[in-house]
Structures are given as structure tokens and as C-alpha cells.
LUMLUMSE-558500 format. One record per atom (N, C-alpha, C): residue number from 1; x, y negated, z negated. Coordinates in nm, 2 decimals, padded with zeros to 4 digits. Example, Ala and Ser with C-alpha at 12.3 -4.5 7.8 and 13.67 -1.06 7.14 Angstrom:
2
<k: 1	u: 01.32	v: 00.57	w: -00.78>
<k: 1	u: 01.23	v: 00.45	w: -00.78>
<k: 1	u: 01.32	v: 00.33	w: -00.78>
<k: 2	u: 01.28	v: 00.22	w: -00.71>
<k: 2	u: 01.37	v: 00.11	w: -00.71>
<k: 2	u: 01.29	v: 00.00	w: -00.79>
END
This chain:
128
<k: 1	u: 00.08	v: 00.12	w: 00.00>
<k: 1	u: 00.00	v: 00.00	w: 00.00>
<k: 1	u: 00.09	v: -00.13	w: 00.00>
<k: 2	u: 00.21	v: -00.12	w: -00.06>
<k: 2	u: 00.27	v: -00.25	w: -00.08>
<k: 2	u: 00.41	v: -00.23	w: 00.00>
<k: 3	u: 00.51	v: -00.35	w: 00.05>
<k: 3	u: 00.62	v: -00.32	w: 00.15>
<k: 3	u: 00.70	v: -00.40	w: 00.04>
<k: 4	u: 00.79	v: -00.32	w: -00.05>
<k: 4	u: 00.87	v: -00.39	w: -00.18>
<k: 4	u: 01.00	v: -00.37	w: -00.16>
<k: 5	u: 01.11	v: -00.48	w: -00.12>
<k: 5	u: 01.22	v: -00.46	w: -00.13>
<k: 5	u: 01.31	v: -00.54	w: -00.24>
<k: 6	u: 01.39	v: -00.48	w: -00.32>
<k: 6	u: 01.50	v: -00.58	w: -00.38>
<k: 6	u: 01.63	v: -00.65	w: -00.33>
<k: 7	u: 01.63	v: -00.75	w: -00.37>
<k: 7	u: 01.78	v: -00.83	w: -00.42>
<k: 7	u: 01.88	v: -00.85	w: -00.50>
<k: 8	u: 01.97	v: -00.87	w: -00.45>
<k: 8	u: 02.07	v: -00.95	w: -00.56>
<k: 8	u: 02.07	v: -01.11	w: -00.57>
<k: 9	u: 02.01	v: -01.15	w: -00.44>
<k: 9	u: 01.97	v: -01.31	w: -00.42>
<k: 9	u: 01.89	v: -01.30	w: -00.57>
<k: 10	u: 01.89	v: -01.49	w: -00.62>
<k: 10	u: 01.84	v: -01.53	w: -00.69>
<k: 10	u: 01.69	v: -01.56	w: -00.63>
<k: 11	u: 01.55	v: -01.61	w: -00.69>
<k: 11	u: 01.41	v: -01.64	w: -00.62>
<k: 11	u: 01.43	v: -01.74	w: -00.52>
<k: 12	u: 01.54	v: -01.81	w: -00.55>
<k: 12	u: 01.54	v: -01.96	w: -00.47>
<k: 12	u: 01.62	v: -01.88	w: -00.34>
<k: 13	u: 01.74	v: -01.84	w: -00.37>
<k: 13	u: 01.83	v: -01.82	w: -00.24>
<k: 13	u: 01.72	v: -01.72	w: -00.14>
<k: 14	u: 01.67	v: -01.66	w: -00.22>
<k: 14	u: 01.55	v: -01.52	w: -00.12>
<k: 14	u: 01.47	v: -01.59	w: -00.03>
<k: 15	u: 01.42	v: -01.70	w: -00.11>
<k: 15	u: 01.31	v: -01.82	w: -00.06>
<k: 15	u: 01.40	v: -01.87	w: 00.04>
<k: 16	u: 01.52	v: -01.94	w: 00.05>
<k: 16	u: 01.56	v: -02.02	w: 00.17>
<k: 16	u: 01.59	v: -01.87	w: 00.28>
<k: 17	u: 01.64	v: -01.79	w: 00.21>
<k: 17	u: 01.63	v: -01.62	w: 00.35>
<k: 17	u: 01.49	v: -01.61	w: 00.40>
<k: 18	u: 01.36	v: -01.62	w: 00.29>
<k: 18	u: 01.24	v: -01.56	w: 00.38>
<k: 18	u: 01.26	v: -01.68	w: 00.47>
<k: 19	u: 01.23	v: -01.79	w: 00.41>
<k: 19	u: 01.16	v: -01.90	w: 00.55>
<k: 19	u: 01.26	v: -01.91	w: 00.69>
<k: 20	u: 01.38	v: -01.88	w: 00.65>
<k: 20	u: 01.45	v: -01.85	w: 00.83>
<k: 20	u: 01.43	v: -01.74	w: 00.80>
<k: 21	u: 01.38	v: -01.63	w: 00.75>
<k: 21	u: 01.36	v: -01.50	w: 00.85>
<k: 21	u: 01.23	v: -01.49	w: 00.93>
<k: 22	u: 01.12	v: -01.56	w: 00.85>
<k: 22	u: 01.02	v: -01.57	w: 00.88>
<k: 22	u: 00.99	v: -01.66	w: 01.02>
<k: 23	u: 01.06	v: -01.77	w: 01.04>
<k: 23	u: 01.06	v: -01.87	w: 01.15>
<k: 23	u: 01.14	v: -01.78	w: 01.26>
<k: 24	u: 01.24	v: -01.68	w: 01.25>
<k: 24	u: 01.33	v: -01.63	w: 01.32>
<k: 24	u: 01.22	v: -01.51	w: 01.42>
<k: 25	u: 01.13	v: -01.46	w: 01.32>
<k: 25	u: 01.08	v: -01.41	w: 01.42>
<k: 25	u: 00.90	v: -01.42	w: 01.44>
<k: 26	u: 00.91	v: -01.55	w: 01.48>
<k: 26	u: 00.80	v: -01.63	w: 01.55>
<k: 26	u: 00.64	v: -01.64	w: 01.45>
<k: 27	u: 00.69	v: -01.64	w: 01.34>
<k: 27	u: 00.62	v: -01.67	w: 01.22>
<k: 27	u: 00.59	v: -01.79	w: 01.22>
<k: 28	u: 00.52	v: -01.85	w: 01.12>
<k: 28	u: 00.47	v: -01.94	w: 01.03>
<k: 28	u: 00.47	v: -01.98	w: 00.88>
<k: 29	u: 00.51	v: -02.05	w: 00.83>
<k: 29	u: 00.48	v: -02.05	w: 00.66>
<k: 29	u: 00.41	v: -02.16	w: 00.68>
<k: 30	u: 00.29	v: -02.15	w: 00.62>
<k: 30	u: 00.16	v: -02.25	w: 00.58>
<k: 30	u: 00.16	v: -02.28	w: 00.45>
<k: 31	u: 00.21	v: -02.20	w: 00.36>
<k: 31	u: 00.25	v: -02.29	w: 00.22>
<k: 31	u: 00.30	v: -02.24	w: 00.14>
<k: 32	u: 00.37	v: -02.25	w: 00.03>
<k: 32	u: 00.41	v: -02.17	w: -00.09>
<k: 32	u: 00.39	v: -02.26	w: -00.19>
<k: 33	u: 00.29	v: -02.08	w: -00.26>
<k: 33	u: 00.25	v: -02.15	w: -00.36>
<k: 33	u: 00.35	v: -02.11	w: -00.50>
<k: 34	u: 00.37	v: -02.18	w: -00.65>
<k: 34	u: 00.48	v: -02.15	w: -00.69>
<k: 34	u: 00.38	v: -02.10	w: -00.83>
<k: 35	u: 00.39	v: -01.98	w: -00.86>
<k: 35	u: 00.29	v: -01.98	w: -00.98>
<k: 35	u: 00.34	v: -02.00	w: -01.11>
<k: 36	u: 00.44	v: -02.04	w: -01.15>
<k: 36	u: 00.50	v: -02.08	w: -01.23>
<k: 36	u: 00.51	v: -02.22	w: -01.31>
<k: 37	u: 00.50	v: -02.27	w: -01.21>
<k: 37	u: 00.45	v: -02.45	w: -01.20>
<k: 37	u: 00.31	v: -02.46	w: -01.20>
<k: 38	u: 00.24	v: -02.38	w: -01.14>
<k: 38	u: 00.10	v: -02.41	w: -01.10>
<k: 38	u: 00.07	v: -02.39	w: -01.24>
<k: 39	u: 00.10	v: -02.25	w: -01.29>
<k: 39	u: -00.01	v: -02.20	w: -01.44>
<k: 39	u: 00.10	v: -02.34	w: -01.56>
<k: 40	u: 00.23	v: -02.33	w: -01.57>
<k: 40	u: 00.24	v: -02.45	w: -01.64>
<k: 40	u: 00.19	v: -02.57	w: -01.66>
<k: 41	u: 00.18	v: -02.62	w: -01.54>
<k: 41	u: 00.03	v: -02.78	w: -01.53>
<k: 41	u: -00.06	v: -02.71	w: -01.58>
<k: 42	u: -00.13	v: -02.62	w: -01.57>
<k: 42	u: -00.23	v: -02.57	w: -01.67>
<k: 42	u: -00.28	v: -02.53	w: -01.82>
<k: 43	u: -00.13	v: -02.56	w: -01.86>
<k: 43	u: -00.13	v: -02.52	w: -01.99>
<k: 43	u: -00.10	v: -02.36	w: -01.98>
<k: 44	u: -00.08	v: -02.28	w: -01.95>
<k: 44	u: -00.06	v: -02.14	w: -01.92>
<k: 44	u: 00.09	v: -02.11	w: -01.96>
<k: 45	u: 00.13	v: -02.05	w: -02.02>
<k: 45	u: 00.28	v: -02.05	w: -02.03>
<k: 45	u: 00.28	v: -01.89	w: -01.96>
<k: 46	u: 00.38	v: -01.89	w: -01.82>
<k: 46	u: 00.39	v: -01.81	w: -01.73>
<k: 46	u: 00.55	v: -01.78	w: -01.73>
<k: 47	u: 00.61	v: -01.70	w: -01.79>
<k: 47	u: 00.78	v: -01.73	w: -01.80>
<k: 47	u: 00.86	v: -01.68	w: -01.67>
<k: 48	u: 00.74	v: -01.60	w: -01.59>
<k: 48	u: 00.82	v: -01.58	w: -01.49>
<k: 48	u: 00.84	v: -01.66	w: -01.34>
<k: 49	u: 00.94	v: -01.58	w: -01.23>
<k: 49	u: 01.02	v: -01.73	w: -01.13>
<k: 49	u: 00.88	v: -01.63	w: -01.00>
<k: 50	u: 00.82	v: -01.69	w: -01.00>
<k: 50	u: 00.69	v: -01.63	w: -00.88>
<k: 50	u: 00.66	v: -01.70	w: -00.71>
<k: 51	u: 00.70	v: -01.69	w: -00.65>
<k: 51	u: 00.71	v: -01.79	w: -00.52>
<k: 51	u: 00.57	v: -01.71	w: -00.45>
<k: 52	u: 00.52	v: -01.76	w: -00.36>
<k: 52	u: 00.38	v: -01.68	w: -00.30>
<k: 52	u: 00.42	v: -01.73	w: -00.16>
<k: 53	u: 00.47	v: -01.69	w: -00.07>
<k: 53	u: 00.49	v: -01.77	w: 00.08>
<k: 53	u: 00.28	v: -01.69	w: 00.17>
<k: 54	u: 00.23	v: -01.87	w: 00.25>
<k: 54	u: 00.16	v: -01.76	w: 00.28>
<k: 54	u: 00.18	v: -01.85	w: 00.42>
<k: 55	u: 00.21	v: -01.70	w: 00.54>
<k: 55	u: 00.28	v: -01.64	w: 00.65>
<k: 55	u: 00.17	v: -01.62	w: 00.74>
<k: 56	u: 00.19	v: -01.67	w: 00.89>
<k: 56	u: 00.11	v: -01.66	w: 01.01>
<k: 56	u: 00.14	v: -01.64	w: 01.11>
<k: 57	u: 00.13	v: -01.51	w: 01.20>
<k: 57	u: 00.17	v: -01.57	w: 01.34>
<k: 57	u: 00.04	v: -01.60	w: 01.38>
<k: 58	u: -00.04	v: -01.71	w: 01.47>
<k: 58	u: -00.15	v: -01.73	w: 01.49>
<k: 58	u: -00.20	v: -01.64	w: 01.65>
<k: 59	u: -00.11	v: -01.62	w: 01.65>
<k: 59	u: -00.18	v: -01.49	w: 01.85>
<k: 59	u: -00.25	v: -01.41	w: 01.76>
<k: 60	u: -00.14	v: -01.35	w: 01.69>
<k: 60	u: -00.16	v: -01.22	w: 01.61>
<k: 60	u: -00.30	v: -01.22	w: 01.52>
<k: 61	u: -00.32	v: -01.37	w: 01.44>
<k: 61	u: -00.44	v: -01.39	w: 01.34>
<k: 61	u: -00.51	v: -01.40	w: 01.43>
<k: 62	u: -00.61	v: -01.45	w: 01.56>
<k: 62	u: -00.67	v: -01.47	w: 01.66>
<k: 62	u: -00.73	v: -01.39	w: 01.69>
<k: 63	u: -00.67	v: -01.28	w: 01.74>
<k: 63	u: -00.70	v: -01.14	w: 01.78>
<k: 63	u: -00.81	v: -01.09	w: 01.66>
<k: 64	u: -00.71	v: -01.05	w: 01.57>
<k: 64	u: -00.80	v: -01.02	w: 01.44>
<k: 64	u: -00.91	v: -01.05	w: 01.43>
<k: 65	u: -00.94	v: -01.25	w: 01.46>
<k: 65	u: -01.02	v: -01.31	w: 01.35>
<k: 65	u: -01.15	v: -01.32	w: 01.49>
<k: 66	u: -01.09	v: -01.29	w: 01.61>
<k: 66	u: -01.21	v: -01.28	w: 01.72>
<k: 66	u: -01.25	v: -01.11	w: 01.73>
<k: 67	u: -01.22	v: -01.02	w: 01.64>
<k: 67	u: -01.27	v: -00.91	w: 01.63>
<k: 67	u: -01.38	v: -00.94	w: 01.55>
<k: 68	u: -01.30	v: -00.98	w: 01.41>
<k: 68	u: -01.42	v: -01.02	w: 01.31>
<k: 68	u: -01.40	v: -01.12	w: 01.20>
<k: 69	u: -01.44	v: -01.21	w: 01.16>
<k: 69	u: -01.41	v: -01.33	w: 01.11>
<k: 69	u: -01.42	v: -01.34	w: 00.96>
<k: 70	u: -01.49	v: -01.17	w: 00.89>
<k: 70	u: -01.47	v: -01.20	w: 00.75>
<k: 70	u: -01.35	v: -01.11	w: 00.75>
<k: 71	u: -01.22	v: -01.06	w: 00.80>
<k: 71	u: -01.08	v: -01.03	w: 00.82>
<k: 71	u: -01.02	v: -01.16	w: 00.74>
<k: 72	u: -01.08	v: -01.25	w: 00.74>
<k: 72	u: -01.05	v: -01.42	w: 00.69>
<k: 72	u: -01.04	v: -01.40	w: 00.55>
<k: 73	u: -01.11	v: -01.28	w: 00.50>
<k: 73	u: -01.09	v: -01.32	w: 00.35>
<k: 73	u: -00.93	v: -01.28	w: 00.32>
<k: 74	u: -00.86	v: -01.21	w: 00.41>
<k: 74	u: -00.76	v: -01.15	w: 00.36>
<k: 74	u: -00.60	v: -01.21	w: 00.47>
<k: 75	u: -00.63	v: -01.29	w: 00.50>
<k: 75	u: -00.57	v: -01.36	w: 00.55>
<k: 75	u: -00.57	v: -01.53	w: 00.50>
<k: 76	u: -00.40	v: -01.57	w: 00.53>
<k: 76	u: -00.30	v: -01.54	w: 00.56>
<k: 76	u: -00.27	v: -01.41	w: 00.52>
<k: 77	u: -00.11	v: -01.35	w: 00.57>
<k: 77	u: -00.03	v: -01.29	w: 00.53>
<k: 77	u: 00.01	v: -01.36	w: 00.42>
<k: 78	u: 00.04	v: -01.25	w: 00.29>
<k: 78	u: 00.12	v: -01.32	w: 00.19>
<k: 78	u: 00.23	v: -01.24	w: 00.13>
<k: 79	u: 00.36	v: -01.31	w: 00.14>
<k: 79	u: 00.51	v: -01.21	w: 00.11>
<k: 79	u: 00.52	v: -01.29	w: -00.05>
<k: 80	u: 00.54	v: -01.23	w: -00.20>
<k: 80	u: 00.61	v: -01.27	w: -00.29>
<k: 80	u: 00.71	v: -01.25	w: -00.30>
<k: 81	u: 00.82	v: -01.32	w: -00.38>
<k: 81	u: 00.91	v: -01.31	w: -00.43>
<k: 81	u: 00.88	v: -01.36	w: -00.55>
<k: 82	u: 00.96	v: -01.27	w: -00.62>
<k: 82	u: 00.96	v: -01.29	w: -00.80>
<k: 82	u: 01.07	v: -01.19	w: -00.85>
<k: 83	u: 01.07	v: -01.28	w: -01.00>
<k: 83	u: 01.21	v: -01.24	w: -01.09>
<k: 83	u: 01.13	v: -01.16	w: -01.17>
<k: 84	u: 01.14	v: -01.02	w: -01.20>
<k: 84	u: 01.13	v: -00.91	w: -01.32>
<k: 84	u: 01.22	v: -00.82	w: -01.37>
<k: 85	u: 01.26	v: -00.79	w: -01.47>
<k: 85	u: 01.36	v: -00.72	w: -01.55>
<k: 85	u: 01.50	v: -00.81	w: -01.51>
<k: 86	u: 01.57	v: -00.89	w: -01.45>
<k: 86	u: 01.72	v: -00.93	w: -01.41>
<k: 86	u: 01.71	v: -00.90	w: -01.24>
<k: 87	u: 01.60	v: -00.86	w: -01.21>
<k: 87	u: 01.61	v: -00.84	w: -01.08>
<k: 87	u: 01.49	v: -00.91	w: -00.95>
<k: 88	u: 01.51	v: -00.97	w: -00.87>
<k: 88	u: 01.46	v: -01.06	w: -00.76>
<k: 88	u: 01.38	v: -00.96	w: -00.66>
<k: 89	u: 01.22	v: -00.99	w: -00.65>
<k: 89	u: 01.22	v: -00.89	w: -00.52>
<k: 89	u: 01.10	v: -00.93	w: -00.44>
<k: 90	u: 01.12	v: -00.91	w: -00.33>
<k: 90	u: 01.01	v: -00.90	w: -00.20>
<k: 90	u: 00.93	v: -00.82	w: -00.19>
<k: 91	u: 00.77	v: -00.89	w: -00.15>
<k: 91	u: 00.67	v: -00.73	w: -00.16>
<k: 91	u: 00.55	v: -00.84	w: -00.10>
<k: 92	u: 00.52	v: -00.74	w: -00.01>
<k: 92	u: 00.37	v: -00.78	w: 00.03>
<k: 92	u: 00.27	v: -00.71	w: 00.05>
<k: 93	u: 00.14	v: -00.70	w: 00.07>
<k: 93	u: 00.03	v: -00.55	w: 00.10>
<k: 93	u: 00.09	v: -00.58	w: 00.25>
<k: 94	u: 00.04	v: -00.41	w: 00.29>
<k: 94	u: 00.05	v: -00.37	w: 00.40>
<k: 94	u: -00.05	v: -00.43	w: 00.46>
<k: 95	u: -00.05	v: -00.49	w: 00.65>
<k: 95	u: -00.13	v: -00.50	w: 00.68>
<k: 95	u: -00.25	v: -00.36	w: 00.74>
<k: 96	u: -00.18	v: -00.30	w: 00.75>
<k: 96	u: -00.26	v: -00.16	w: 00.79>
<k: 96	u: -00.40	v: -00.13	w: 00.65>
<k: 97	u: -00.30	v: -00.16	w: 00.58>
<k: 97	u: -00.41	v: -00.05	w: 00.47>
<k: 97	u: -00.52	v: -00.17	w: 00.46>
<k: 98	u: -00.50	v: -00.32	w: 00.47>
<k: 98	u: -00.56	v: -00.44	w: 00.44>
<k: 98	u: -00.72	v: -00.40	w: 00.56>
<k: 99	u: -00.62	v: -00.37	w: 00.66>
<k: 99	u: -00.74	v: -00.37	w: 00.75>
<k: 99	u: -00.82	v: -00.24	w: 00.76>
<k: 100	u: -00.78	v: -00.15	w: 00.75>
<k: 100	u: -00.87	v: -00.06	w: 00.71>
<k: 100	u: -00.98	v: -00.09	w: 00.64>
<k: 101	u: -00.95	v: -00.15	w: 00.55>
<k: 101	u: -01.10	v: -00.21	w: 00.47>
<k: 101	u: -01.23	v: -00.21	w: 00.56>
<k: 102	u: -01.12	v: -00.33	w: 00.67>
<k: 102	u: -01.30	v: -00.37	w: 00.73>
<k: 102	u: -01.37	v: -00.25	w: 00.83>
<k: 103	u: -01.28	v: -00.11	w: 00.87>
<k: 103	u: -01.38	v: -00.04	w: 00.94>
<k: 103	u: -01.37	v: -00.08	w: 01.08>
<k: 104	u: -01.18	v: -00.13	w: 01.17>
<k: 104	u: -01.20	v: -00.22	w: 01.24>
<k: 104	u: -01.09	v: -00.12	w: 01.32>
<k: 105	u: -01.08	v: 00.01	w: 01.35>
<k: 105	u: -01.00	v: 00.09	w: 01.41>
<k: 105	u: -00.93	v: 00.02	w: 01.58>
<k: 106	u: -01.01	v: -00.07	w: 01.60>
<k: 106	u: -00.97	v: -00.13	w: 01.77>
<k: 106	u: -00.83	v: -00.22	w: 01.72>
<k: 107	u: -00.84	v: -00.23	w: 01.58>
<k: 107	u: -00.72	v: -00.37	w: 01.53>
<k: 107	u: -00.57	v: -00.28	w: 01.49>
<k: 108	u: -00.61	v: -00.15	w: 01.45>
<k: 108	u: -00.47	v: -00.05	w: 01.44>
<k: 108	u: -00.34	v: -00.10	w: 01.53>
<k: 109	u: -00.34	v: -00.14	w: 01.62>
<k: 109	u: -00.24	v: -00.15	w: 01.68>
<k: 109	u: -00.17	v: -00.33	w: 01.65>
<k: 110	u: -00.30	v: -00.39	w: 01.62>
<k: 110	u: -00.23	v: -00.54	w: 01.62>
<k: 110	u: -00.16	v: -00.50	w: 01.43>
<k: 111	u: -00.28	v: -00.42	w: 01.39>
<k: 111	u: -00.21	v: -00.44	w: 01.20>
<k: 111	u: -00.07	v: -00.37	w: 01.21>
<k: 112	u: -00.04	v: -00.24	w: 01.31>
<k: 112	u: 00.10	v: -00.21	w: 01.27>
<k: 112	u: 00.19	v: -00.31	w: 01.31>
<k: 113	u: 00.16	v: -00.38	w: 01.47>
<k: 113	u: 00.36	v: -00.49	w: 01.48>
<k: 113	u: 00.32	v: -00.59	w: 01.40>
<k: 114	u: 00.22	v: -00.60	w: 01.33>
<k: 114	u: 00.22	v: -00.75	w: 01.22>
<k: 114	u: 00.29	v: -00.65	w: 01.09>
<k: 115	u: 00.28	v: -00.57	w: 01.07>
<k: 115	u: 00.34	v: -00.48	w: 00.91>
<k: 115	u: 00.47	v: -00.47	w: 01.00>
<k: 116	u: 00.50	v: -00.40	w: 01.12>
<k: 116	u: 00.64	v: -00.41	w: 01.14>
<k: 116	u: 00.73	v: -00.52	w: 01.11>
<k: 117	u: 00.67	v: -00.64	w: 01.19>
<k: 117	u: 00.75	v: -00.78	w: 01.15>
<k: 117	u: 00.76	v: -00.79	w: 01.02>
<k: 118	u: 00.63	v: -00.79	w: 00.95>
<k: 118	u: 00.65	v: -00.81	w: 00.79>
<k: 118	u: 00.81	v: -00.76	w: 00.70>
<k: 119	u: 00.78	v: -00.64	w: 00.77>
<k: 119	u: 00.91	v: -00.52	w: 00.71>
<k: 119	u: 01.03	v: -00.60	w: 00.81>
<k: 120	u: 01.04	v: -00.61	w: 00.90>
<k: 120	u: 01.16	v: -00.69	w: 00.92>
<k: 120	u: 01.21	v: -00.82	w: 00.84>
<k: 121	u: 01.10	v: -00.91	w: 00.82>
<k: 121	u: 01.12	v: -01.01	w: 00.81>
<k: 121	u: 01.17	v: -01.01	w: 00.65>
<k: 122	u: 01.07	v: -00.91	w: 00.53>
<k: 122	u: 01.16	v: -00.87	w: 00.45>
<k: 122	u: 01.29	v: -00.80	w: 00.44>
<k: 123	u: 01.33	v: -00.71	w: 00.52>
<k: 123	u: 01.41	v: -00.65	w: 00.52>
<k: 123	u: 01.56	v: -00.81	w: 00.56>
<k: 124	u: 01.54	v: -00.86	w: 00.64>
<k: 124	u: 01.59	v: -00.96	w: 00.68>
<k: 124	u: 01.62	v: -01.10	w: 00.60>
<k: 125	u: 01.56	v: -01.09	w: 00.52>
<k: 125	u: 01.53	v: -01.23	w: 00.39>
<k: 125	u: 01.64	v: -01.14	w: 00.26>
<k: 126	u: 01.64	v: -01.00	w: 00.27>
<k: 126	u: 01.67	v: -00.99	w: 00.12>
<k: 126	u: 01.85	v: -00.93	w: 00.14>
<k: 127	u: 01.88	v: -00.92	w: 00.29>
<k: 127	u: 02.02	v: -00.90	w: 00.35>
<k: 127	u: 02.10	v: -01.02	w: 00.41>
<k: 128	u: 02.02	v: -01.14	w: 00.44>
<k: 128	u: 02.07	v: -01.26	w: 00.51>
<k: 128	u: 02.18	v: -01.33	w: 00.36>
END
């Protein structure tokens, strides 16, 4: 269900590897959210380093979202990076198992090269 790789990179150095891995191969980052900061403004004391990048290629979302448009709840793509035990890591749901959900067998082929890039583009953020 989840595509989890580690580092030795710190949250930050992983963060400047996803966003050129992610731009390298014909991605998008639409926003990162920092949950750390976010739950702090809130009064939440959250001790951990949590980055949320959320990732698009738009051909790829298009296809999906002209199959079917509540696919929307689960979209963007979203890659974390976060610090647990001394160790930094990369992880995002699969797009395959995501789409499964909706019962949309014609999209199998777009959810695996969007999970393949995913897996590259991790695999590529946590080696750069």
C-alpha cells in the first residue's frame, strides 16, 4: 500500500532532492505542507520534522479526472518526508491500490507509470 524509502539526508536536504527529482521528471509541486509548523500555530505540540509535498503531473491527473471526477478526493499525489527514531524517510500511497478504490479498471495503466515515477522520483530524492 505505501512506497517507503530511507535516508541518511536530513528532512530539509530530502526536501531540496524531492523538489529537483520531482521537477526532473515532469512533475509538479503544488504545495508543501509543513505539519510541524502548521499543528504548532495551533497550539498542538507536534515534535516531529513532517514535510507533505503535494505532486502533479496534470496529463496524467486529466485522464483520471475525465474518467471520473470523484478520483478528486484523492488527488493530488502526496510524497512525505519525515524524521522518526534518528532516521529521515520517504513514503507515499500507491497510486494503484488508491485507484482501485474507485472500481476504475480502464485507469490501471495510467495508476502504474504514475506509481512508477512516484518510485523513481523517490528512489531519486533519497540517492541525489
Amino acid at each position: 500500500m505505501l512506497i517507503i524509502r530511507s535516508t541518511d539526508k536530513t528532512v530539509k536536504e530530502a526536501a531540496v532532492s524531492l523538489r529537483a527529482a520531482v521537477e526532473a521528471n515532469q512533475f509538479g509541486v503544488m504545495q508543501i505542507l509543513n505539519l510541524h509548523e502548521s499543528m504548532t500555530r495551533k497550539g498542538v505540540e507536534f515534535d516531529h520534522e513532517c514535510l507533505i509535498f503535494e505532486v502533479c503531473q496534470p496529463h496524467q491527473a486529466k485522464k483520471v479526472l475525465d474518467e471520473n471526477l470523484s478520483i478528486s478526493t484523492v488527488l493530488p499525489c502526496r510524497i512525505s518526508i519525515y524524521e522518526q527514531d534518528g532516521r529521515t524517510t520517504l513514503a507515499t500511497l500507491k497510486p494503484t491500490t488508491l485507484l482501485a478504490m474507485f472500481n476504475t479498471p480502464q485507469l490501471t495503466e495510467v495508476a502504474q507509470e504514475v506509481e512508477a515515477t512516484l518510485v523513481k522520483i523517490i528512489m531519486e530524492a533519497a540517492s541525489m
